[in-house]
C-alpha positions in Angstrom: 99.2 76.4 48.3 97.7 79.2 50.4 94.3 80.3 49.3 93.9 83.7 47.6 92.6 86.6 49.8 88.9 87.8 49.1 90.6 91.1 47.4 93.6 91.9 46.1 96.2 94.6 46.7 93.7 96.9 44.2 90.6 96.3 46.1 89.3 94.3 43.1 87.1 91.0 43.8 89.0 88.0 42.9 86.5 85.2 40.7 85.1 82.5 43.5 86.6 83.6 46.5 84.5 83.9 49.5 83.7 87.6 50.6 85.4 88.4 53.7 83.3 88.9 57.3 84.0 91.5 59.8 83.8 90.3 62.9 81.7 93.0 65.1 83.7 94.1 68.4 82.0 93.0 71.9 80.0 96.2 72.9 81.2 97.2 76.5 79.1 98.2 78.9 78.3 101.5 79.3 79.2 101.6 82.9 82.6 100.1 82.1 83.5 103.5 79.6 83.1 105.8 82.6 85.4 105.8 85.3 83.2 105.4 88.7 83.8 108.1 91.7 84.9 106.7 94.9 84.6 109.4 96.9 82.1 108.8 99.2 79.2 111.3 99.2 79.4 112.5 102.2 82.9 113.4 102.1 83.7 117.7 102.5 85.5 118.4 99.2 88.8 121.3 99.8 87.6 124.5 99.9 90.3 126.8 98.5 90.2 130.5 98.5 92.5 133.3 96.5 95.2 134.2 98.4 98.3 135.7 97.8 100.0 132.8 100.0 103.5 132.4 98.1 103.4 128.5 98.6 101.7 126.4 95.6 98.1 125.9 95.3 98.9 122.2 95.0 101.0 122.2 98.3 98.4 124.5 99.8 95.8 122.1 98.9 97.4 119.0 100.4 98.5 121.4 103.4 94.9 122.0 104.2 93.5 118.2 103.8 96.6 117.5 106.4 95.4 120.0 108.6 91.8 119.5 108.3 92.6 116.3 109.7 94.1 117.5 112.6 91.7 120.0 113.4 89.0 117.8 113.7 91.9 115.5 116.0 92.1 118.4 117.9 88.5 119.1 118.4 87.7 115.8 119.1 90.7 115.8 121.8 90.0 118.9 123.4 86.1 117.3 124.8 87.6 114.0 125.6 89.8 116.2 127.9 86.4 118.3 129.0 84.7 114.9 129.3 87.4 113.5 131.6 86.9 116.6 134.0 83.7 116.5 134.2 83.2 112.8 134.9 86.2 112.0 136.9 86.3 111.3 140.8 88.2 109.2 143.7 90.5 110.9 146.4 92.9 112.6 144.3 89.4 114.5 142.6 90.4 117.6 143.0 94.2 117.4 141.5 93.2 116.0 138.3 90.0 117.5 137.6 92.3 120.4 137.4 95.1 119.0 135.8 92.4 117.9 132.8 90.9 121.4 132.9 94.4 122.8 132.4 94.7 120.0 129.3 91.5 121.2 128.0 92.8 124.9 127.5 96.2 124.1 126.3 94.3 121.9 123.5 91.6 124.9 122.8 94.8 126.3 122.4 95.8 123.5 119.2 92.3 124.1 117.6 92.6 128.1 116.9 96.3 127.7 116.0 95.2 124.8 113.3 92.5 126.6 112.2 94.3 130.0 111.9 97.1 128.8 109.5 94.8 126.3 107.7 92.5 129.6 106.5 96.3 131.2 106.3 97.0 129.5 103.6 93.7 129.1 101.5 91.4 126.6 103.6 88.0 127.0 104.5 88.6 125.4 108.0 85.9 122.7 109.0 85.0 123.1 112.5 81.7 122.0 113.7 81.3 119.0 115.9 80.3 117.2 112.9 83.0 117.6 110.6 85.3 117.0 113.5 83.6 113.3 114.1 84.4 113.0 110.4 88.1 114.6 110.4 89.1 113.2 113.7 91.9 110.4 113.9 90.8 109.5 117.4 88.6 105.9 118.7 85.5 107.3 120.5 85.9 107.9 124.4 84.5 105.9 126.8 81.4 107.8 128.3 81.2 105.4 131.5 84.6 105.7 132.5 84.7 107.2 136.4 87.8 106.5 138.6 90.8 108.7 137.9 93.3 106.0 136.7 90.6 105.4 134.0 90.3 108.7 132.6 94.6 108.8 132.9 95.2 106.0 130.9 92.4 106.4 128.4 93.1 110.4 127.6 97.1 109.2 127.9 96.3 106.8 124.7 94.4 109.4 123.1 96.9 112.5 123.2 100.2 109.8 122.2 97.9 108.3 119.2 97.4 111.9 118.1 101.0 112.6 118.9 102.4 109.9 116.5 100.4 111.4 113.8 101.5 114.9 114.6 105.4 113.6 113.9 103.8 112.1 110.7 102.5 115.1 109.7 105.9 117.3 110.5 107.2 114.9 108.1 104.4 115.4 105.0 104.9 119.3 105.7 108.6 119.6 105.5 108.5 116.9 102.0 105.9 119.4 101.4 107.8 122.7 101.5 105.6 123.9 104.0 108.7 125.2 106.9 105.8 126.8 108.7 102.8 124.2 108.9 105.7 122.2 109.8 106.4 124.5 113.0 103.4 124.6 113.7 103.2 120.8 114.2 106.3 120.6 116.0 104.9 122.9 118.9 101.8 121.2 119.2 103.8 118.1 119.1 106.2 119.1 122.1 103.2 120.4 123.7 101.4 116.6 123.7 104.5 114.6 124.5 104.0 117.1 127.7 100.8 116.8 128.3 101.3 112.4 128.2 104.2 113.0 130.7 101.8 114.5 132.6 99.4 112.0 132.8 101.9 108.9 132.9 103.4 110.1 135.8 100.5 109.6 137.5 100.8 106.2 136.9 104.7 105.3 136.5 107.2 104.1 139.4 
């Protein structure tokens, strides 16, 4: 036969049963109640501005930490270029010191086009040297590198690593329903695979 309960239905004490013990709930700690923040602190929040844009604030806002990236890529593409000119020499000097100085303007080019529609569309465009070392999706360049089939190959890698995330980006803008970030893209996209043919052929056959 079961025992009888401490109380009954009524609340009422029942004669010689044993009084009932709550049993206190583990107390978590208070680190554990609030959710932790993993951004990292040194990481530029979105800066959005009123504007009378008719695209979304949310697509806006993810249109602006897409091109963010890509500005600083762009930044950090266009002095690899500059870097390249500067530095490179052998017989052919004169040939591709210009052909990088020509490389250099069409990417100064990329940076005030990303910038532009960025603010376009809300953005508060980071563009210091800084932010681009941040925001860049770029491997540092080689500051030793001298003979001109160096500075080829390594500025070749650079512009077709940016280029594969340009055709990623394309992608996120029209999901997006962003028609013109995505045009955007695709110009500076047709622009790089030129710019890598340019360079390859130096090197091809």
């Amino acid at each position: 036969m079961e025992p009888f309960p401490a109380a009954g239905i009524t609340g009422r004490r029942i004669p010689g049963a044993l009084p009932l013990r709550r049993r206190a709930l583990p107390r978590l700690p208070k680190e554990t109640l609030v959710a932790k923040d993993k951004t990292p602190k040194n990481a530029a929040k979105t800066q959005m501005h009123k504007t009378m844009n008719p695209i979304s604030e949310n697509i806006r806002g993810a249109m602006v930490d897409l091109l963010q990236a890509h500005l600083g890529t762009a930044i950090d593409i266009t002095y690899q270029t500059k870097q390249a000119h500067w530095n490179v020499k052998g017989m052919n000097f004169i040939a591709v010191h210009e052909l990088f100085d020509d490389l250099h303007d069409l990417t100064e080019g990329y940076v005030d086009d990303i910038a532009e529609r960025l603010t376009a569309i809300g953005g508060q465009a980071h563009g210091t040297v800084q932010a681009s070392v941040q925001n860049s999706l770029l491997e540092a360049y080689p500051l030793d590198l001298v003979k001109s089939e160096d500075h080829l190959r390594r500025l070749t890698e650079s512009y077709a690593k940016w280029s594969a995330a340009v055709e990623k980006g394309i992608e996120e803008a029209s999901e997006a329903g962003d028609p013109l970030t995505e045009d955007l893209l695709t110009g500076i996209g047709r622009g790089l695979d030129k710019s890598i043919y340019f360079m390859e052929s130096h090197f091809q056959g």
